[in-house]
N, C-alpha and C positions, 0 to 999 in steps of 0.2 A: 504494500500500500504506500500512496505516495501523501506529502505532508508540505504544504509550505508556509513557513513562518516570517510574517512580513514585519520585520520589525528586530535588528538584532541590539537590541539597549537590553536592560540589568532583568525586564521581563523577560523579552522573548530569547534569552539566554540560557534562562532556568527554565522555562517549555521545552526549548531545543536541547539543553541534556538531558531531562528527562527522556523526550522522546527516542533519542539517538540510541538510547536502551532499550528499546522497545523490539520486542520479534515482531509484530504487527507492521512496523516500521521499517521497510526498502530503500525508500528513498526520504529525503530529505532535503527541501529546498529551502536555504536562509537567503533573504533577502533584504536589499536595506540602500536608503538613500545614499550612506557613503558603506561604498563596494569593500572600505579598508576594516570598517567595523564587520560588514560579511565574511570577510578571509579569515578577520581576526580570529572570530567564534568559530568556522569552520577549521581553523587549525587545531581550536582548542582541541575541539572536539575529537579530532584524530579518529575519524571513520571513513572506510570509502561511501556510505551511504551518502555523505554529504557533498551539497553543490554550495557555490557561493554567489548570488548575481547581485548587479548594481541596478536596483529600481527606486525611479521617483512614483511612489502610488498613485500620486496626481494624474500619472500619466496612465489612461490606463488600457491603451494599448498596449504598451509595453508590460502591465500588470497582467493583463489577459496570457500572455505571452509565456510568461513563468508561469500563469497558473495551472496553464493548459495540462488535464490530464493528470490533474491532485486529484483526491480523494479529499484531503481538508484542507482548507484556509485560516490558518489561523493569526488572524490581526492582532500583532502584540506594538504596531506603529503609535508615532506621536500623537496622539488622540486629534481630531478634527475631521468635520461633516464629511469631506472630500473624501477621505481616505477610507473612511468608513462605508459613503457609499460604493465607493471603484472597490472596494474589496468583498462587498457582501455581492457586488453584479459581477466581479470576475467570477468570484466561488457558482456564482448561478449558473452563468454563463458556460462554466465549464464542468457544470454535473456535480460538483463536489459541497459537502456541508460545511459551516463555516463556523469561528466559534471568534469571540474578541471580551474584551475586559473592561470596557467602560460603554457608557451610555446607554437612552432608551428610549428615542425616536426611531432608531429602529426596527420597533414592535409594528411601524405601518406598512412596513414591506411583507409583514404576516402572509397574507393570502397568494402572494405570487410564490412564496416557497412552500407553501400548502400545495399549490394546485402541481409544482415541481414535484413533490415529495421529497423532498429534502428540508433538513433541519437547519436552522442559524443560533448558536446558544451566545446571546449576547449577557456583558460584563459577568463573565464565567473566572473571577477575580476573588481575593481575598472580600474588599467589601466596594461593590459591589459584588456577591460573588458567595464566599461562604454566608455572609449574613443572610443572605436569600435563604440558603440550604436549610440553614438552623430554627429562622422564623417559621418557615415551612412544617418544619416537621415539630414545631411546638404546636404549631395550629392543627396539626396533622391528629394528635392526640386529647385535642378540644372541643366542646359540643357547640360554642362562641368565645370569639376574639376581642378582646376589646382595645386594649395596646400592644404597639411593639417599638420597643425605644431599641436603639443601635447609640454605641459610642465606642468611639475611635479614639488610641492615645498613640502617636510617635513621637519617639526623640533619639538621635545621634549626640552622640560624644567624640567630635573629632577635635585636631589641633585644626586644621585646616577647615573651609565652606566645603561643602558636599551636597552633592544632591540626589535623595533615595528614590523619588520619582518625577519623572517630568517636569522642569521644574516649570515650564508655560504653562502646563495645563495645571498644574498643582493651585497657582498662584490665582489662574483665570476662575478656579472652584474660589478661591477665598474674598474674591470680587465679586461674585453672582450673589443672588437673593437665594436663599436657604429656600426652599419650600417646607411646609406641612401638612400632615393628612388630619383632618379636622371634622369628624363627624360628616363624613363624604364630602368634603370641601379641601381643595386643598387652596392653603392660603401663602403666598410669598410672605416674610418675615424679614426685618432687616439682619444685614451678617453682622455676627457678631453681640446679636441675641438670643436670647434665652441662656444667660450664663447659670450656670451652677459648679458646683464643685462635687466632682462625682468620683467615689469609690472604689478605683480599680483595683485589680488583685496586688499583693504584694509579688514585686520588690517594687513596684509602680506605687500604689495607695492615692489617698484622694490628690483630685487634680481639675482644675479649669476648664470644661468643655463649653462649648457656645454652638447654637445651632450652626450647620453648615451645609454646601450644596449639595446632595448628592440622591443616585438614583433611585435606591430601594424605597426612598418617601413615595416613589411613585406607580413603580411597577408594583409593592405590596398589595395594593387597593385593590389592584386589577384580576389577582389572583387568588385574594383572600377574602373574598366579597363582603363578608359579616364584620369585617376590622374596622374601629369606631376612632382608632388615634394610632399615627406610624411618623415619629420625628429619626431625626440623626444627629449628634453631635460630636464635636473633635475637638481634640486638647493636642496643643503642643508648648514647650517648653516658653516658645518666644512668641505667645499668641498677644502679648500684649505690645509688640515690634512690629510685626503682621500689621492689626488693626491701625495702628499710627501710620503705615506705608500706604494703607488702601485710604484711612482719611484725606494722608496728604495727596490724592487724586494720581499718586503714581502708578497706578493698573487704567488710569483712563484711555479706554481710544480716540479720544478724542484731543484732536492737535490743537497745541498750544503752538502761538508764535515767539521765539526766541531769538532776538535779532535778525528781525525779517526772515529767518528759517519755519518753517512747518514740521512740526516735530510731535512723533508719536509719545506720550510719556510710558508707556507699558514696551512700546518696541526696545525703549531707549533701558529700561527697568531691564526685562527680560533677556536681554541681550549681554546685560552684565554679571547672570546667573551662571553658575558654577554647574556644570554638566554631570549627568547622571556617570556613575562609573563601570568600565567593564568591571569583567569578574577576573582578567588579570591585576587590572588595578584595585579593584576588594583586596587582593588574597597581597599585593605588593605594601598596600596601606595598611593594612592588618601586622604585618610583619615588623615596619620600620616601627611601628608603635604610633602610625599618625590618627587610622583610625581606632578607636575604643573599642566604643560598646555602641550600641544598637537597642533599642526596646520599642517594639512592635505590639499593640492589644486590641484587640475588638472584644465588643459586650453584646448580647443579644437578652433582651428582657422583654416577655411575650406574656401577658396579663390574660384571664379569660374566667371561662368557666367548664368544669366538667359533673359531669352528674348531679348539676342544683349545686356544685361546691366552688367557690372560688380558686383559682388555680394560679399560682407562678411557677412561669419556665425562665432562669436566666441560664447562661453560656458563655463561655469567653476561651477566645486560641490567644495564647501569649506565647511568643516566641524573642529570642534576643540574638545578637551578633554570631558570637561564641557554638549556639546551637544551629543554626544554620549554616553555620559552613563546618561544619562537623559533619550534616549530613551532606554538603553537596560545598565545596570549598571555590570560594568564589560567589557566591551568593549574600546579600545584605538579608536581615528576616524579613525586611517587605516585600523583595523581591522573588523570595520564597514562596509567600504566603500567597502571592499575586499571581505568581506563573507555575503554582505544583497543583488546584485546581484546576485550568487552561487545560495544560496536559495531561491529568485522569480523565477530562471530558473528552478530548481529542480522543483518545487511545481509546476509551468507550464508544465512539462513532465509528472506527474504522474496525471495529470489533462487532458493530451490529447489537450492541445491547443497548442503544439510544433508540426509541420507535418512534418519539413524539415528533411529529412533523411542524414545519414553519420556524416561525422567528418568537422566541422564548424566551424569556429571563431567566433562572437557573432554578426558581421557583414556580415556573408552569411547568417543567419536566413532571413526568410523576411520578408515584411514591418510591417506587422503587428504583429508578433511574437517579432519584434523587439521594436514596440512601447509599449507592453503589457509588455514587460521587465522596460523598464523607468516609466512606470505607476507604474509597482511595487515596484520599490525602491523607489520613490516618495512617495509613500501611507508607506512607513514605514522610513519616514522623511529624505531622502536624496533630499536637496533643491537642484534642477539643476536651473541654470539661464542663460538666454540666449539671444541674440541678432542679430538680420540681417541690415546690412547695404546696402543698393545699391547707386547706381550713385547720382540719385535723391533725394532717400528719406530715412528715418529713422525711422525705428519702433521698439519696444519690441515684440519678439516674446514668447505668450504664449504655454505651455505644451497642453491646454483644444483641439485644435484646433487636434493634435496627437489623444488625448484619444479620442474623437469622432470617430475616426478610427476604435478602439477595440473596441467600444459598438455593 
């Protein structure tokens, strides 16, 4: 089976060695605006399954061209409209199912990969991504929903700037209006509301989260029909630097004159941001002692009811530096967490254990496709931990009790 991965940054790095292990996996096409970052990763990898090509996605003839005769697409590129649509019409166009890690306007192209029969599993990512999976399957074990709050914590410890993900699109999230899901309303919020100081697990503990933009507020609704509130929010270390940057109108696209010049302030911002790093440079920075440490957390807290009883489901994957490249060296834990998802989905598509047809969130999959995804990342050492509270009583709820599902 054949795989091409468009995008070779600090994601589609940790997809493409996963997959590159894979018996399922013949061939493997990395692909990437600059040809130097494709060679890079295809040397790393030291297989002959691997090809390396120079594509701009924009372009997509040239996109069609590499895709010709995949089995999957998987978009792990700089996130934007373009790129996203040239890559779900190339996968179309050439027969093959497609999967990518952020957004969710692509739920409109639904019916043309219905009536294809083929699948597109969009933001198949850590969050967007597992937080789908986890909310799902609290709901899954509910008679009504009434919350599901998600929250987000990163922080890097380096000597030098770094950047764990994109740092344009990272930045363009903490400039948009947050939305919320609001008793079937969903309402924009300003950013950088709804502060609270929220509880993460140790060695994290409580920390500063603020509403923020992202997708699960919106796909939730769509699949979990009886859900009456679905927010998100994220904490980072320098949230209070952030907000000062976006006050002072530096993410504006809108041109300022500056001695008779016309100047973007966000081109001029972004453009002095410090680039995501390969996984030779993780594993080089790690070494000299420039990069630290790493901590990576997502929360999932799914509020409802079962049998006339009130019920909580919370969940949270923590992961840090240290344990990510132990199992995969070279990898940041966002970058883990982001692209080891991607690839149990892929590897499940070209394996024929994905039925559900069309353009999906990771939470219209169903039950079973869905738990064979969390087995998967599991089995390639992403610890989920979890817990159900009800009225009465209190128990730890085990993963084993899911995977009996899939056998």
């Amino acid at each position: 089976m054949k795989v091409l991965v468009l995008g070779c940054g600090a994601q589609g790095s940790v997809i493409a060695t996963h997959l590159v292990k894979s018996p399922h996996v013949n061939e493997l096409r990395l692909a990437d605006v600059s040809v130097r970052k494709a060679k890079s990763l295809a040397n790393r990898l030291q297989s002959d399954k691997v090809t390396a090509y120079k594509v701009n996605a924009t372009n997509f003839k040239r996109l069609l061209k590499v895709a010709k005769k995949v089995d999957v697409v998987v978009n792990a590129a700089s996130y934007s409209w373009s790129i996203i649509e040239n890559s779900m019409e190339a996968a179309l166009t050439s027969g093959a199912c497609y999967v990518d890690l952020a957004g969710v306007e692509q739920l409109m192209f639904n019916s043309k990969w219905e009536d294809a029969g083929l699948t597109a599993i969009i933001g198949m990512g850590e969050d967007p991504g597992i937080t789908n999976l986890l909310a799902a399957k609290a709901a899954d074990e509910m008679d009504d929903v009434d919350e599901i709050r998600m929250r987000d914590w990163g922080s890097v410890n380096s000597k030098e700037m770094v950047s764990s993900w994109s740092p344009v699109a990272a930045w363009a999230d903490f400039a948009e209006e947050p939305i919320i899901y609001d008793h079937g309303f969903f309402k924009r919020v300003p950013p950088f509301s709804g502060e609270e100081v929220y509880k993460f697990p140790p060695p994290i503990g409580p920390q500063t989260v603020t509403w923020h933009a992202h997708e699960e507020v919106v796909s939730l609704p769509q699949y979990i029909k009886a859900v009456k509130y679905v927010d998100f929010k994220l904490g980072i270390p320098d949230l209070t630097v952030v907000r000062y940057i976006i006050n002072l109108g530096l993410l504006s696209d809108r041109y300022v004159s500056i001695k008779g010049r016309r100047i973007s302030p966000r081109k001029v911002f972004t453009s002095l941001l410090p680039r995501t790093l390969s996984m030779d440079e993780v594993e080089e920075k790690i070494k000299e002692g420039s990069l630290i440490d790493e901590q990576e957390c997502i929360t999932v807290e799914v509020k409802g009811e079962k049998e006339g009883q009130k019920v909580e489901y919370n969940a949270y994957v923590l992961m840090n530096l240290q344990e990510a490249n132990t199992i995969m060296p070279g990898a940041t834990a966002l970058s883990y967490l982001v692209g080891t998802p991607a690839a149990v989905a892929t590897e499940m598509l070209l394996k024929g254990e994905i039925k559900t047809r069309g353009v999906v969130a990771p939470e219209g999959l169903n039950r079973k496709e869905r738990n064979a995804i969390l087995k998967g990342i599991t089995e390639r050492g992403v610890k989920i931990r979890e817990k159900t509270r009800t009225l009465y009583s209190f128990r730890v709820q085990s993963l084993e009790d899911i995977f009996a599902e899939v056998k």
